[in-house]
C-alpha positions in Angstrom: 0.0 0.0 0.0 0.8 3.3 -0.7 -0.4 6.9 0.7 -3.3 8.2 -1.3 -4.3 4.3 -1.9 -8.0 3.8 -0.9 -8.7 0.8 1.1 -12.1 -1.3 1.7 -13.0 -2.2 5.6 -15.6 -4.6 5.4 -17.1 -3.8 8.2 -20.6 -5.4 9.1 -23.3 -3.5 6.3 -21.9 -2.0 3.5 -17.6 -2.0 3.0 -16.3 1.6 4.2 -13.9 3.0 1.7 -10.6 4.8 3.8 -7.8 6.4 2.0 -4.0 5.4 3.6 -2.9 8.8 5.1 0.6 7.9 6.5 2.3 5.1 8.3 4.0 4.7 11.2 6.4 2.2 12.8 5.3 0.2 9.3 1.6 0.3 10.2 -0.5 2.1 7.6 -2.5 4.8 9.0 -6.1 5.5 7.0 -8.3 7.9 7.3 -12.4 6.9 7.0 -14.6 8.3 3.3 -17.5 8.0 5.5 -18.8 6.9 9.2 -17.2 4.3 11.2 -20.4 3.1 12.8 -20.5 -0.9 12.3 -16.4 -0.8 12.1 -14.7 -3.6 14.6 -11.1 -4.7 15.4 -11.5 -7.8 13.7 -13.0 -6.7 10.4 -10.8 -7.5 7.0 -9.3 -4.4 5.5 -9.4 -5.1 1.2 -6.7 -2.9 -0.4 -7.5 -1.9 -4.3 -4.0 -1.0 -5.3 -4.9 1.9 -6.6 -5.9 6.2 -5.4 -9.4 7.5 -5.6 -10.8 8.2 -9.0 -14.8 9.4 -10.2 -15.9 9.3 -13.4 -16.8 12.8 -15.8 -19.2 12.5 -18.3 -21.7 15.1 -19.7 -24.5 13.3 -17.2 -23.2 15.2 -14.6 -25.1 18.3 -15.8 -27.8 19.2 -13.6 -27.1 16.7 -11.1 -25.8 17.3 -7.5 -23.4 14.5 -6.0 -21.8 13.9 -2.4 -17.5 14.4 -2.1 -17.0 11.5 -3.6 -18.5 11.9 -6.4 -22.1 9.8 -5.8 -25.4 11.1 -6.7 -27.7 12.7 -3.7 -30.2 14.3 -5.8 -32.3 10.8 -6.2 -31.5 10.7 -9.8 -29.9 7.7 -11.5 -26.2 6.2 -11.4 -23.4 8.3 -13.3 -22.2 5.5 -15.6 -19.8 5.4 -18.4 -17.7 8.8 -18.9 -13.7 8.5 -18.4 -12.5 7.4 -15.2 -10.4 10.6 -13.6 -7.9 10.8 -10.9 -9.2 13.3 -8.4 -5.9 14.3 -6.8 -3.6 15.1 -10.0 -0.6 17.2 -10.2 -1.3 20.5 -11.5 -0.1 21.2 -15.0 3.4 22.6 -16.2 3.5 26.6 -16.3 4.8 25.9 -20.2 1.4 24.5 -21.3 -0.5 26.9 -19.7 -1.6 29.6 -22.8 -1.7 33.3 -22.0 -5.0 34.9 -20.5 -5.7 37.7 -23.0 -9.8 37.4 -23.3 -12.1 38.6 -21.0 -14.9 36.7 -19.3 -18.2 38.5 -18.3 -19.5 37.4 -14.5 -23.1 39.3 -15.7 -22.3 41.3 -12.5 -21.6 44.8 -12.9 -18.7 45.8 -10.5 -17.2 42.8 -11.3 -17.3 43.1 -15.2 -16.8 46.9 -15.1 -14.1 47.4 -11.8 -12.4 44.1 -11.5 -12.5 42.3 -14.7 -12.0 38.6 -14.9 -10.0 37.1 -17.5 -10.6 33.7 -19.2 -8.5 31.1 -16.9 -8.0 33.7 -13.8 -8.1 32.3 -10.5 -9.5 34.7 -7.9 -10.5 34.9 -4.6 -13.6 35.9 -2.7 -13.0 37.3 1.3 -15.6 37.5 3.5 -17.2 37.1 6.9 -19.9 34.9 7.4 -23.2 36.0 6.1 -22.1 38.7 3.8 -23.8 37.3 0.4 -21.3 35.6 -0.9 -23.5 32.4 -1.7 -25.7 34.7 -3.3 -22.5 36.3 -5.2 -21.7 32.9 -6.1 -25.2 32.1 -7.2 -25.7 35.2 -9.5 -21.9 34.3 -10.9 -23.0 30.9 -12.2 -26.1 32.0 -13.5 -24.4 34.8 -15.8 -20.9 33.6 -16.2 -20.0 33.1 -19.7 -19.4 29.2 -19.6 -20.2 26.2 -21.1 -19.9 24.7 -18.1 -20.0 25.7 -14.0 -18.8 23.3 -11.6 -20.0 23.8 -7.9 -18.2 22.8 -4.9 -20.2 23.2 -1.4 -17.3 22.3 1.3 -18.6 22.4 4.8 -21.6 24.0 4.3 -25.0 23.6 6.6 -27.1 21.1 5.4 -30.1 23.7 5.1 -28.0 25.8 3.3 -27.2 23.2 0.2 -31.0 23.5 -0.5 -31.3 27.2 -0.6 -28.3 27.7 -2.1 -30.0 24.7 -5.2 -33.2 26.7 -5.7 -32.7 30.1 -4.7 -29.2 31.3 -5.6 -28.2 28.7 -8.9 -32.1 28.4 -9.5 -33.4 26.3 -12.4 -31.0 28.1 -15.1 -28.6 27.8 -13.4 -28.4 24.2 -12.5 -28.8 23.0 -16.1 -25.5 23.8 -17.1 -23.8 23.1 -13.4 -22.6 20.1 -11.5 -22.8 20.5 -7.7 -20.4 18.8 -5.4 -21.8 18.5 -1.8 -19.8 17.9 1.4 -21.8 19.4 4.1 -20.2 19.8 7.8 -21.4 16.5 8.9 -19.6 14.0 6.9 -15.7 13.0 7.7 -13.4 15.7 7.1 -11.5 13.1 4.4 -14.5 13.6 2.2 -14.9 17.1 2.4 -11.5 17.1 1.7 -11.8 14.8 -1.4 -14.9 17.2 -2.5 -12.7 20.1 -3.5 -10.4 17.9 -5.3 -13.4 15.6 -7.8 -15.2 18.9 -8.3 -11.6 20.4 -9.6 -11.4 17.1 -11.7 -14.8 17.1 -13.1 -13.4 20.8 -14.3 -10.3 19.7 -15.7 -11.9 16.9 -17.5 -14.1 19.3 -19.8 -11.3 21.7 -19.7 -8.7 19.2 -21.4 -12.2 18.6 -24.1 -11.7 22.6 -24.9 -14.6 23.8 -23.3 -14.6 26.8 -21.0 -15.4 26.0 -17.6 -16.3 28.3 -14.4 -14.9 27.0 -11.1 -16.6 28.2 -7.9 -15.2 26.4 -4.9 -16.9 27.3 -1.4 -15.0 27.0 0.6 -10.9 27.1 0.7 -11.2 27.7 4.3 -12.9 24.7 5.4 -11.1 22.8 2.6 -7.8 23.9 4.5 -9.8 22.7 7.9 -10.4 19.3 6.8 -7.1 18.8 5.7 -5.8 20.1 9.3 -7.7 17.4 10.7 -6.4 15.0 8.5 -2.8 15.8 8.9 -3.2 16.1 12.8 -4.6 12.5 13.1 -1.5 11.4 10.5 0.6 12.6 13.0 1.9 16.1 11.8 3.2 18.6 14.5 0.7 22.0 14.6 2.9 25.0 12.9 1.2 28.6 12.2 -2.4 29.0 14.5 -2.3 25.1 14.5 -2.4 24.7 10.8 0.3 22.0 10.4 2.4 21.7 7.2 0.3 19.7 4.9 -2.1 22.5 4.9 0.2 25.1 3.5 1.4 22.6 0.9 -1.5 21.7 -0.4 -3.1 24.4 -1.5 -0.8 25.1 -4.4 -1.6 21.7 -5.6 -5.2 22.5 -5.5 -5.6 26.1 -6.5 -2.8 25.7 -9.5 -5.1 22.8 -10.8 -7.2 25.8 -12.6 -6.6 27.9 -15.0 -5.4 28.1 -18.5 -5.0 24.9 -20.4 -3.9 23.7 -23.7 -7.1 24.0 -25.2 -9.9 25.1 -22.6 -10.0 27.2 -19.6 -11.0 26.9 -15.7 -12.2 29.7 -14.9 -12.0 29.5 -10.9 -13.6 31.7 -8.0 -12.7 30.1 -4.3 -14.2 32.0 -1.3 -12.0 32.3 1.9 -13.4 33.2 5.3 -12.0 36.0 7.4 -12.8 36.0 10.9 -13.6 39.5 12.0 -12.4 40.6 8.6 -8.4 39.6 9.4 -7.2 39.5 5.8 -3.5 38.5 7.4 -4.7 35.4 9.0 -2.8 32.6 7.6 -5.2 30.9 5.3 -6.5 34.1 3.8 -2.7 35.1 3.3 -1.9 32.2 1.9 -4.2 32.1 -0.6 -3.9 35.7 -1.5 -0.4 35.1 -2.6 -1.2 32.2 -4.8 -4.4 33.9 -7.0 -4.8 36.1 -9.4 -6.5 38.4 -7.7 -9.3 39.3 -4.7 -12.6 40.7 -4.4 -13.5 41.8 -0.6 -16.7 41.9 0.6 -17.0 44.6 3.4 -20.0 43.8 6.2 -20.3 47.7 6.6 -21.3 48.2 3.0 -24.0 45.8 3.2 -25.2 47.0 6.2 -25.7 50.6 4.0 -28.2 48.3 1.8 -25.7 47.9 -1.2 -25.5 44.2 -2.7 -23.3 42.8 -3.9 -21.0 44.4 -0.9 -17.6 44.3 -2.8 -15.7 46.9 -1.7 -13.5 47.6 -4.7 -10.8 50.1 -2.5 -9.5 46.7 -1.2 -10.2 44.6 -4.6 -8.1 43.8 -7.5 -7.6 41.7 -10.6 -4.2 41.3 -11.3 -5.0 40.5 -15.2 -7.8 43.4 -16.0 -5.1 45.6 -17.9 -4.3 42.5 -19.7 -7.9 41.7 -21.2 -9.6 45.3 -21.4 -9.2 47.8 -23.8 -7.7 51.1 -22.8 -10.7 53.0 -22.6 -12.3 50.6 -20.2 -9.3 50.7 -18.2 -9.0 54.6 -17.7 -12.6 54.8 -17.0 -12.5 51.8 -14.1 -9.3 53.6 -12.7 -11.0 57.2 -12.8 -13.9 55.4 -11.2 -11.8 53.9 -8.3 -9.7 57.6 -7.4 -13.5 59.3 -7.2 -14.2 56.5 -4.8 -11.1 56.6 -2.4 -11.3 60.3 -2.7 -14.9 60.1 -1.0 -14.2 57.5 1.3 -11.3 59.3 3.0 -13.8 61.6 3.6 -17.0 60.0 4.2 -17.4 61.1 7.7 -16.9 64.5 7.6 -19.5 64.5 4.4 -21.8 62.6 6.5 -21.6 64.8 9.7 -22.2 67.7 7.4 -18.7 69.0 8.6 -17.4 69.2 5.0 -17.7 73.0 3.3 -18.4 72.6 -0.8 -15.7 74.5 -2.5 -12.9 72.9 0.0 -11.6 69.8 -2.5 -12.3 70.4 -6.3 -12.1 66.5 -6.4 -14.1 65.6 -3.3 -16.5 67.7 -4.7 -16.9 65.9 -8.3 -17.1 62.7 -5.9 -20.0 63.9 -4.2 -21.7 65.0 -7.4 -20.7 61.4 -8.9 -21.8 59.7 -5.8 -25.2 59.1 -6.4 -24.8 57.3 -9.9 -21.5 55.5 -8.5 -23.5 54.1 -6.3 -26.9 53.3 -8.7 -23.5 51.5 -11.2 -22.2 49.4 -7.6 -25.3 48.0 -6.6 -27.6 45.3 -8.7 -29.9 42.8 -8.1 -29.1 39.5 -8.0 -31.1 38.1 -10.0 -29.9 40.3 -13.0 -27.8 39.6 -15.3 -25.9 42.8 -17.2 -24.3 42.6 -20.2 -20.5 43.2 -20.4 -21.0 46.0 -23.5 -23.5 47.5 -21.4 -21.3 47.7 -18.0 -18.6 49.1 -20.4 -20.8 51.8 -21.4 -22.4 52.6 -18.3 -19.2 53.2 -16.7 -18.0 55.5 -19.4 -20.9 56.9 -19.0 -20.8 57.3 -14.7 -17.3 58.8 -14.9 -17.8 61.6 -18.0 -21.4 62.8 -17.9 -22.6 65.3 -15.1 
């Protein structure tokens, strides 16, 4: 046996699937794919000689499957399709192609502020119950994909539901395949989740199609894997993250991305506690993207959705896939925010004299269209062209 081998315990009911995590004094060490209830000392352990793979086909559309890649949604079996490794190195940085195209989102601050290029990888920081599941939601309805592959790690069971109908809705899930590993089940398979959804992605990748990626979350990815690397033995290291953690989330986020042919596409939400962008997952990941988008709790307490605040955001490939136009107008739209921002509280106290700051006073003027162009609906979908305009439009006309 090997690590990453999967193993069959046949315990009494139905075998139990573990995967060999380690070894130690020449006893392998595995970690369960499920609950150990009906597991004894003196069950027979079957190895299979060979590391977890699911299968990728084009029946996956519409369909919603547990972290290992088996149907929950009560439809049929996923048979036939190509067999796939789920935990596969990530491809060489010289077959990689350039990212030179745009990709639309269908949300406005994204497509106009923070532009997304085909085969970006980008990050989405928030607190807890700042809409990003309903960011996530409007993304995958109006990406512009052939394909969006889902990935619900560690989520409440209630919210898997109303995530299904309410945020991906019925257009949505047509063209999607959800993997679901909620907080219940062993932290091996929320583990594994990540990884099948990211191989269902490369599999229609590697077919030329171009595929969005929206992974929920890294942070409880990076939690499972703690627990697996504790139990193999591994000492805590930074806020009792041990090693394993920091090492394998290269060799998941580097997975997306440009390929030879098609694109991943990949957006991977990261919880901050108490909006600490320096704690060590957030920072991790930060330096391994292409970018972040930050959603700020105090904006969407002022009523404005989605709550990005785009001081703090940044795509580090929109001069790369705009055209120079859009890119003037999206920075002149960024100074006339920082420049009211700076000064929001004085403005707000009514402690600000007009005449004081020539540009303050433009942002104030601006203001009330900046904000009309920042906030949307989530259940619209804009078209890129039209964000283009509009923001011309926002940062030229009085």
């Amino acid at each position: 046996m090997r690590v990453g081998d999967v193993v069959h315990v046949k315990r009494r009911g139905e075998p139990l699937p573990c995967e060999i995590v380690g070894f130690n004094g020449g006893e392998a060490i595995a970690m369960p794919l499920g609950s150990l209830v009906g597991v004894g000392p003196d069950d027979e352990v079957e190895a299979t000689g060979g590391a977890f793979t699911v299968r990728a086909s084009e029946a996956l559309l519409g369909r919603v499957v547990d972290g290992l890649g088996r149907p929950i949604d009560g439809g049929p079996p996923i048979v036939g399709g190509a067999l796939v490794a789920v935990d596969r190195d990530p491809p060489s940085p010289m077959e990689r192609a350039p990212i030179t195209r745009p990709l639309s989102t269908g949300v406005r601050v994204l497509d106009g502020l923070l532009t997304l290029g085909e085969g970006q990888r980008v990050g989405l920081f928030a607190g807890s119950g700042v809409g990003k599941s309903t960011l996530l939601g409007a993304i995958a309805r109006g990406a512009a994909a052939d394909i969006v592959v889902v990935a619900l790690i560690g989520e409440r069971g209630r919210e898997v539901g109303e995530f299904l109908e309410h945020a991906l809705g019925a257009q949505g899930r047509a063209r999607s395949i959800v993997v679901v590993a909620t907080s219940d089940v062993a932290a091996l398979e929320r583990l594994r989740a990540a990884q099948v959804a990211t191989a269902y992605a490369e599999h229609f990748r590697d077919q030329g199609l171009k595929v969005m990626l929206l992974l929920d979350s890294v942070t409880r990815f990076a939690r499972a894997q703690r627990e697996v690397g504790l139990a193999a033995g591994e000492p805590p290291a930074r806020r009792g993250y041990p090693p394993s953690v920091f090492a394998m989330l290269p060799r998941l986020l580097e997975r997306s991305g440009q390929g030879k042919k098609g694109s991943i596409t990949a957006l991977y939400t990261v919880l901050v506690e108490g909006g600490d962008m320096d704690e060590p997952i957030a920072d991790e990941v930060r330096g391994i993207l292409d970018g972040h988008v930050v959603l700020d709790r105090a904006i969407g307490a002022r009523g404005r959705y989605p709550a990005v605040d785009v001081s703090v955001s940044l795509s580090r490939v929109m001069d790369a896939v705009v055209t120079k136009e859009h890119r003037e107008s999206a920075r002149r739209l960024r100074s006339l925010i920082a420049t009211f921002e700076a000064k929001r509280d004085l403005v707000t106290m009514g402690a600000y004299a007009k005449g004081t700051d020539k540009d303050l006073d433009e942002a104030i003027a601006r203001m009330p269209r900046i904000e009309q162009f920042l906030r949307q609906d989530h259940m619209d979908k804009v078209a890129f062209d039209d964000t283009v305009a509009t923001l011309a439009q926002v940062v030229t006309v009085r």
